[in-house]
C-alpha positions, 0 to 999 in steps of 0.5 A: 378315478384318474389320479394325477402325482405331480413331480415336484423337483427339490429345490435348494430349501428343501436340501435344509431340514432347519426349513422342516421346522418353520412350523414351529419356529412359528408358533415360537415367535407367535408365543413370544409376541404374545407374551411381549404383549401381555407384558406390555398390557401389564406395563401399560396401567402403570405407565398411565398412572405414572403419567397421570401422577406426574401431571397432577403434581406440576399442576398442583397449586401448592407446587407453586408456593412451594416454589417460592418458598425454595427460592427463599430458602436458596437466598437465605442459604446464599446470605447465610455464608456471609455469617462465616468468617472462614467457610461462607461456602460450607456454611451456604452448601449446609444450609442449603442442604438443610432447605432441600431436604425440608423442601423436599418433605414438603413436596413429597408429602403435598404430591403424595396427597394429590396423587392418593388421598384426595382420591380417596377424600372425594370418592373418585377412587373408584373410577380409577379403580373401575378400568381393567387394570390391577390395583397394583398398577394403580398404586405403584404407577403413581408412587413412582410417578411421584418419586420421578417427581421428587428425583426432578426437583432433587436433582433442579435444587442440587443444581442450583446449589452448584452454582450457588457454590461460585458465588457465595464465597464473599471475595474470601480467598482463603475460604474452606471449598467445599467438594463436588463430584462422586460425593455430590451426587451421593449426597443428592441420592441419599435424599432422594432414598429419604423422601420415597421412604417417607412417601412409602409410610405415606402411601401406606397410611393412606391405604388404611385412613379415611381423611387426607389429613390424617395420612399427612400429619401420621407422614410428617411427624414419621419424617421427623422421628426417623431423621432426628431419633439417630441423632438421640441416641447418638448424643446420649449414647456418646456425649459426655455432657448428656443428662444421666437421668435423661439418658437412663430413660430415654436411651431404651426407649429410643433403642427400642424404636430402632426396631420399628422405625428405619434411621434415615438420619444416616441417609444425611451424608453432607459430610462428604461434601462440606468436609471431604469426610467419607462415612465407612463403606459398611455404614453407608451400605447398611443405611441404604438397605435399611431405607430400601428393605423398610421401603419395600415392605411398605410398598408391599403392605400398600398394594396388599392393603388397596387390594383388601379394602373395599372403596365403595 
């Protein structure tokens, strides 16, 4: 048999021995597309479902109540300034504050319905359950699907409020001035912390409970105890005019409940804008991670708890 060698002549490429590892430099690039393409089929249920809740929550019809109802308050915090001699704009931001974060309860409460228990009220879980996706996907797509909506609707009142602040002063010269900036948006972070930790307790609640109802009254009186039980203690604790029989009772029991409830009461700093007063550095620290460590667990008890039950 006739064998024929071929003369290669070496050419510039082979002069290189980084071009003897092309081979691997490959299989290297091949794996890191790989992986980018996992990420991405991991990501892609969560994008889905984030998408799907923002689009349930503009489409709701009790967005558009809720709607009119935010304009009312913003004109009854509008009005509200010409009840102050001396601080029309204190008085109209305070209440204005006061409308947001209420509106904002409402809102979350209603959006978290929409995107979680009225699934499960009408048994239209398990389709969304049936696509080969992780139920983890499930539950936070949608939450922070409507935590961007309450983040929207946050941001939109707190601009309304901004504006609000060069009209409401009712020709008083002399008027206190409330201060914005680095404090405003603080402020508006701070509530935006308040309502995803009041959503979470919702989502939490509704991967345990069978009827929507039950997760939105369990949710909104959760609110109302975690913003007003701060405010308790405080006053039995500091005033002096506090009851001393109702001290003595309720004092413990309200102690007691720091234990188990985050106080999102310290989450409220309008301080910072109505009066320029900055709470210590410590404290408003430590509010922030009380909220997102209380915030975190319940996420997590709320992925495990989707996981577990069985919605056939």
């Amino acid at each position: 048999m006739l064998r024929i060698r071929l003369a290669v002549r070496p050419t510039a490429a082979s002069k290189f021995p980084s071009y003897g590892r092309m081979p691997a430099l490959a299989g290297f690039f091949l794996s890191s597309r790989s992986r980018s393409l996992t990420l991405v089929a991991m990501i892609s249920p969560f994008l889905i479902n984030a998408q799907l809740s923002w689009r349930l929550g503009m489409r709701s019809h009790a967005l558009r109540a809720l709607l009119v109802l935010g304009v009312a308050l913003l004109g009854i915090s509008f009005l509200a300034g010409a009840f102050s001699l001396r601080q029309p704009l204190v008085v109209a931001i305070d209440m204005g504050l006061s409308g947001l974060r209420f509106l904002g309860l409402l809102l979350v409460l209603f959006w978290m319905q929409e995107a979680f228990a009225k699934d499960i009220d009408r048994h239209t879980i398990t389709f969304a359950l049936a696509y080969p996706a992780s139920r983890a996907s499930y539950v936070l797509g949608r939450y922070f699907g409507v935590l961007a909506l309450v983040t929207w609707s946050v941001a939109l009142w707190g601009g309304a409020l901004y504006l609000m602040n060069n009209f409401a002063d009712w020709g008083y010269e002399e008027s206190s001035r409330v201060v914005f900036g680095l404090g405003y948006l603080l402020v508006l972070f701070g509530i935006v912390l308040d309502l995803a930790t009041i959503g979470a307790f919702f989502l939490f609640i509704s991967s345990l409970s069978e009827t929507p109802m039950l997760s939105f009254m369990v949710s909104f009186g959760f609110a109302v105890a975690t913003r007003s039980y701060g405010v308790m203690i405080d006053y039995l604790s500091l005033s002096p005019s506090a009851d001393w029989e109702m001290k003595a009772t309720l004092l413990p029991i309200l102690e007691q409940l720091r234990w188990f409830l985050p106080d999102l009461s310290r989450l409220d700093w309008r301080m910072i804008v109505l009066y320029d007063h900055w709470p210590p550095t410590g404290q408003l620290f430590q509010g922030i991670a009380a909220a997102a460590g209380y915030l975190l667990l319940l996420l997590a008890a709320a992925v495990l708890s989707y996981r577990r039950r069985n919605f056939a």
